[in-house]
GUKOLDREN-261865 format. One record per residue (C-alpha): residue in three letters; y, z, x. Coordinates in steps of 0.1 Angstrom, whole numbers, plus 5000, padded with zeros to 4 digits. Each point is the difference from the previous one (the first is absolute). Last residue first. Example, Ala and Ser with C-alpha at 12.3 -4.5 7.8 and 13.67 -1.06 7.14 Angstrom:
% GUKOLDREN-261865
SER498950715137ALA496650074986
This chain:
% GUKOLDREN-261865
UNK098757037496UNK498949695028UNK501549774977UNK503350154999UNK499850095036UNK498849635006UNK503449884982UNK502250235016UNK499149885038UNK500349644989UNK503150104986UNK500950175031UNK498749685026UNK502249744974UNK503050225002UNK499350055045UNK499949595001UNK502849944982UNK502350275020UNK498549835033UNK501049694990UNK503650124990UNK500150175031UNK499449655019UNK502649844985UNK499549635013UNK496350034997UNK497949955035UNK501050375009UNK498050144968UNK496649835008UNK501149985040UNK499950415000UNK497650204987UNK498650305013UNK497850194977UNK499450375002UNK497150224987UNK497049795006UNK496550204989UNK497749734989UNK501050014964UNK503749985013UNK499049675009UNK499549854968UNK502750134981UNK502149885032UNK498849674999UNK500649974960UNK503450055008UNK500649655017UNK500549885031UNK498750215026UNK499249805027UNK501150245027UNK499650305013UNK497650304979UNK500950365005UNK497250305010UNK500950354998UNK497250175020UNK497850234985UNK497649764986UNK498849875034UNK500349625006UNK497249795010UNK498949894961UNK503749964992UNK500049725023UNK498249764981UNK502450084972UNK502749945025UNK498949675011UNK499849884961UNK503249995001UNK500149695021UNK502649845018UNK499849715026UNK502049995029UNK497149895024UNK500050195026UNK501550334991UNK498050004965UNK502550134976UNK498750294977UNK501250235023UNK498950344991UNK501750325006UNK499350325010UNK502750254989UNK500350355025UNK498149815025UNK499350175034UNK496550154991UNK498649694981UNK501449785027UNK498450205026UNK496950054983UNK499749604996UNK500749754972UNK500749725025UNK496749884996UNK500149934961UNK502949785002UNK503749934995UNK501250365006UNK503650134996UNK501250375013UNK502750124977UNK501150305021UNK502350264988UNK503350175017UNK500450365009UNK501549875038UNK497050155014UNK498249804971UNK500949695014UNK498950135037UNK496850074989UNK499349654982UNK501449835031UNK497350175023UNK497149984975UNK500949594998UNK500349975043UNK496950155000UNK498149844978UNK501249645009UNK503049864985UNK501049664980UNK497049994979UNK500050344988UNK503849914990UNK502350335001UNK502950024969UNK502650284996UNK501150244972UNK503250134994UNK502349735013UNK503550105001UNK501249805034UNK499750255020UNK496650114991UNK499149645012UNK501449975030UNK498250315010UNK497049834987UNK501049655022UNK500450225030UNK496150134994UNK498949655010UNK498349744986UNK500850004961UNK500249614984UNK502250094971UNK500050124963UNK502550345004UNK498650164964UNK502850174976UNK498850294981UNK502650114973UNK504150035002UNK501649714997UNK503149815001UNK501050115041UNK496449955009UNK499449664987UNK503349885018UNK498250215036UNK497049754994UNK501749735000UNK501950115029UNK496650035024UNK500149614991UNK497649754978UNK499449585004UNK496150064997UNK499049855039UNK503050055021UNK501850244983UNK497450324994UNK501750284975UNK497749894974UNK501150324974UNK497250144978UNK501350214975UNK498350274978UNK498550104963UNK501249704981UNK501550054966UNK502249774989UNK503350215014UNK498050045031UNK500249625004UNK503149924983UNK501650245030UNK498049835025UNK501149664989UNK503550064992UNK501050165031UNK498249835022UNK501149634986UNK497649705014UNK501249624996UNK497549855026UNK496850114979UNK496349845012UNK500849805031UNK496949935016UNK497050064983UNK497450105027UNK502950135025UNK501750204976UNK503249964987UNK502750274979UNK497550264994UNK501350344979UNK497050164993UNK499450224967UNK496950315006UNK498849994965UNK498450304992UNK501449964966UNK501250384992UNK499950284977UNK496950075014UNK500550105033UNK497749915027UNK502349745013UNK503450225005UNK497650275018UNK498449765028UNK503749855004UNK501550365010UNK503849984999UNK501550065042UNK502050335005UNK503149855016UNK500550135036UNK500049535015UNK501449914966UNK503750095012UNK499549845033UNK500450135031UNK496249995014UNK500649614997UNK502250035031UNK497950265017UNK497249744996UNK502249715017UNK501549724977UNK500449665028UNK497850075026UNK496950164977UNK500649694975UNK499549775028UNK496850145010UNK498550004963UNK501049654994UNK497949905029UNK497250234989UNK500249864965UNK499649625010UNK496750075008UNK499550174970UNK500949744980UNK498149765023UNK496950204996UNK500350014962UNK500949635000UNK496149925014UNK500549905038
């Protein structure tokens, strides 16, 4: 068993418990569960901003413990205050250290897209997240067959949310990923191994029709990647354990988005 399978092994039994213990008409009552949810497709297609798509990642399985002194408030606020487009929240415990009330902190300090990153099985875990705050929610091609990933995407969006569906590969780019996803994006990471690539999503890009608005995960770890994959169409850029790993990760990020505009300015100028 690869650690995707146990994750989302382990997922089914969390998902049972949390059914027992915070029933749907429960969650139904929050305050977040009528609010009008903050389009993520639109925030990374506009040009005033990044596209950077900020995580919030206290562990992950491959690295272990990667932050253990993690602030909410100050790190999603000195996030969008820097410049990046949306959130991503890890609300998963067990395997990435994260909590549904994560999330809800970045919700109270911000308003602008905020993605629920989890292992999504189940359409409890969408209404879960819509009453948490998240905007936008995440379905792995490689966790859920066709069906199963239609059905989910259709119930998200019943809810008005948006779908982030992630791909690792050229065969799960199929018709009914391309017509559930709202954002298709690709995992640089290979599930098996752990290793990280950008060069997986410039591969990609060949498989991937121009329409949709594409987002690059993982490995990006300088600027330079970005300039080079917006040429092949990415939009959004999710980067987490490159700012998490510093001990003020919005700072990190806020270096990182200065040196991407200058570099920005400076082909404009040359460009002209």
């Amino acid at each position: 068993m690869n650690i995707l399978e146990k994750i989302v092994s382990h997922k089914y039994k969390e998902v049972a418990e949390r059914k027992e213990l915070f029933p749907i008409k429960l969650l139904e009552q929050s305050i977040y569960f009528e609010a009008k949810p903050v389009s993520m497709k639109k925030y990374l297609l506009r040009e005033d901003k990044s596209g950077i798509i900020a995580e919030i990642k206290r562990k992950s399985p491959s690295k272990g413990i990667i932050n253990p002194s993690v602030s909410i408030e100050r790190i999603s606020i000195g996030y969008m205050q820097a410049g990046a487009s949306a959130l991503s929240i890890l609300t998963d415990k067990t395997f990435f250290g994260g909590s549904n009330e994560d999330l809800m902190e970045a919700r109270k300090y911000n308003y602008c897209p905020i993605l629920r990153k989890d292992f999504i099985i189940d359409e409890y875990q969408i209404i879960e997240a819509k009453s948490i705050g998240a905007d936008t929610i995440l379905l792995i091609a490689a966790c859920l067959d066709q069906k199963k990933l239609s059905g989910l995407a259709k119930f998200a969006r019943k809810l008005n949310m948006e779908v982030l569906i992630e791909v690792h590969n050229q065969e799960e780019v199929t018709d009914a990923v391309l017509k559930s996803a709202d954002i298709l994006g690709v995992n640089n990471r290979n599930l098996e191994n752990f290793k990280v690539n950008i060069e997986q999503s410039i591969k990609m890009s060949n498989f991937l029709p121009d329409e949709i608005v594409r987002v690059s995960e993982s490995g990006i770890k300088d600027p330079e990647n970005i300039f080079i994959l917006k040429q092949y169409g990415y939009k959004g850029f999710l980067i987490g354990e490159n700012f998490m790993k510093h001990h003020r990760p919005e700072k990190a990020c806020a270096d990182f988005i200065t040196r991407l505009r200058h570099m920005q300015d400076n082909i404009k100028v040359v460009t002209e």
